[in-house]
N, C-alpha and C positions, 0 to 999 in steps of 0.2 A: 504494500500500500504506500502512496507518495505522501509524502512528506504535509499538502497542502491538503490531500483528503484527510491527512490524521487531524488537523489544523483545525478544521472545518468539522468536521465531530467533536471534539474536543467543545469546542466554541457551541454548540448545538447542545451538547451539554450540561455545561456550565449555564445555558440560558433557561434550560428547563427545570434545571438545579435552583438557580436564584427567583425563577416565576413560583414554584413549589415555596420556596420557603418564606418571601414575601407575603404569599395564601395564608403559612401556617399564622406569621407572625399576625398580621390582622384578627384574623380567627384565633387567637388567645388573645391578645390584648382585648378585643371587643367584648368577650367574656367577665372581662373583668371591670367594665366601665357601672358606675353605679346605678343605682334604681336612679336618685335625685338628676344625675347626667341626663337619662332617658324619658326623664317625667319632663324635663325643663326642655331639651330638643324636641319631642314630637311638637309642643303646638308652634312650636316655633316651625317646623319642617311643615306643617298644617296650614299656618298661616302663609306660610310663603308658597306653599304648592308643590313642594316638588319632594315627595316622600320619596321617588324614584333617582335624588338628585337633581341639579339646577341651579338657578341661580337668581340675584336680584341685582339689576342694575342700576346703580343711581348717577347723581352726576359727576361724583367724583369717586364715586369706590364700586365696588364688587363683589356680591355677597356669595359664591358660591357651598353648598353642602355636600359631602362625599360620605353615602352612605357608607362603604365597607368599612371606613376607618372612624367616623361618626362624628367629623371635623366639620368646622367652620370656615371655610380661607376667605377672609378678604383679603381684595388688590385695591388698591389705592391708587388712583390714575391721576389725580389731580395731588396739587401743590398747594397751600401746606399740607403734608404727609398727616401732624399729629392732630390735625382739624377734622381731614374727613374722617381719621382711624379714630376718634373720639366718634364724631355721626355715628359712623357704623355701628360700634358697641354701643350708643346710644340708641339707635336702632335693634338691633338686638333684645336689650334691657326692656324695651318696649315691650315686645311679646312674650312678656313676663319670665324673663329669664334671669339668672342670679351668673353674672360674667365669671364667676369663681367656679361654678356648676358644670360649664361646656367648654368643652375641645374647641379652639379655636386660634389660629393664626392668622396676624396680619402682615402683608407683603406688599413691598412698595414696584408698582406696575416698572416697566425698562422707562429710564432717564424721571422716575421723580428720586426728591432725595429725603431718605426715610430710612429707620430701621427696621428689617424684618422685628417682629415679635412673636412668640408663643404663648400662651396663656398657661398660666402655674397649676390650674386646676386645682383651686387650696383656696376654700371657705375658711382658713382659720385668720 
């Protein structure tokens, strides 16, 4: 067998290898996210629509939800970064959520200038 077919299996492997175990790690972690986590996202997943994933776009941010990992991401497209990213989890808060309760990062869109953030997930 040449050299470029081992290459190329190898590589076919390794990718089935890291899609597998991306699967497993979601599927534990999600297991472990709490009752209060998943009381406080569905109405918020309810209110927005999109149980199936989606998104809400406003004027300066982005509110997208990714079921398997049970995340929040906004993008922030507009300047100032800490204005809309306050909107958004103001927005959020809104549909009666407690920001300490939900998965949630925020990410500043290409060329605003922001810091990415993850939420601590720590009511204390």
């Amino acid at each position: 067998m040449s050299k470029k077919k081992i290459f190329i299996i190898t590589g076919i492997i390794f990718v089935v290898i890291a899609i597998i175990g991306i699967n497993y790690y979601f599927y534990v972690n999600n297991g472990k996210i709490s009752q209060e986590t998943s009381d406080a996202t569905d109405s918020t997943i309810q209110e927005i629509g999109r149980s199936q994933g989606g998104y809400i776009k406003n004027d300066g941010y982005e509110i997208s939800y990714v079921p398997g990992t049970d995340y929040f991401i906004i993008t922030v497209f507009k300047e100032p970064f800490e204005t809309y990213k306050k909107e958004a989890e103001d927005y959020l808060e809104s549909l009666g959520n407690k920001l300490c309760a939900i998965n949630y990062l925020v990410a500043p869109a290409k060329g605003v200038d922001g810091e990415e953030y993850n939420s601590p997930r720590s009511c204390d």
